[in-house]
C-alpha positions in Angstrom: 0.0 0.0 0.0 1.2 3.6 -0.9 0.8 6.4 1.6 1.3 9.8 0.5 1.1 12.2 4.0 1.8 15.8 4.6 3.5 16.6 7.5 3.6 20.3 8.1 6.3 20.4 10.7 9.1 18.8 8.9 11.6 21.2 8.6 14.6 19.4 6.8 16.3 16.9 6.2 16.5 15.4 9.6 13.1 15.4 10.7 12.7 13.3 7.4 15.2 11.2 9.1 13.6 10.6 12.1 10.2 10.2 10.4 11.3 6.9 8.4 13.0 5.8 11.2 9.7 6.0 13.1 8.0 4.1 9.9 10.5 1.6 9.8 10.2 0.8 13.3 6.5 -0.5 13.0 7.8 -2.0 9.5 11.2 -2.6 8.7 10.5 -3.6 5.1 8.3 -0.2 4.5 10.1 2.5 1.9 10.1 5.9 2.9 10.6 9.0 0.9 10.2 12.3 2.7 10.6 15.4 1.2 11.0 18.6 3.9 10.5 21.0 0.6 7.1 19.8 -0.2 6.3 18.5 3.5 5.1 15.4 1.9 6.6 11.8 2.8 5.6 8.8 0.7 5.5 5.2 2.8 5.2 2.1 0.7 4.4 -0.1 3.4 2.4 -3.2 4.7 1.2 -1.8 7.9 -2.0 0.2 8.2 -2.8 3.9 7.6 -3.4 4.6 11.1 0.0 2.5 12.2 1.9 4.9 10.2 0.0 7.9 11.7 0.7 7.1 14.8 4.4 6.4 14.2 4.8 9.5 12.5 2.7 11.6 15.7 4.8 9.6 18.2 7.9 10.9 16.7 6.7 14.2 17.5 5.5 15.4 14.4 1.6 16.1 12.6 0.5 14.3 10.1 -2.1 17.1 8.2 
């Protein structure tokens, strides 16, 4: 499944760091692509929707 989630608060390329490593802690095989410019990250993953989310919020950012 493709996500495609804008995360306002990501500000470079760090917190697009820690955002996949938050994704890739509830998936390991999951492929992350997140872009600070745009605010967007793109998750191909296996997980849910709301798993992602919630990584994503846990690691202290908003998912729009």
């Amino acid at each position: 499944m493709t996500l495609e989630l804008k995360v306002p608060n990501m500000a470079c390329s760090a917190c697009g760091e820690s955002i996949t490593k938050a994704v890739k802690a509830v998936d390991p095989a999951a492929t992350v692509e997140a872009d600070p410019k745009t605010k967007l990250v793109n998750v191909e993953t296996q997980a849910s929707e709301t798993t992602v989310k919630q990584a994503i919020t846990d690691a202290g950012y908003t998912v729009a």
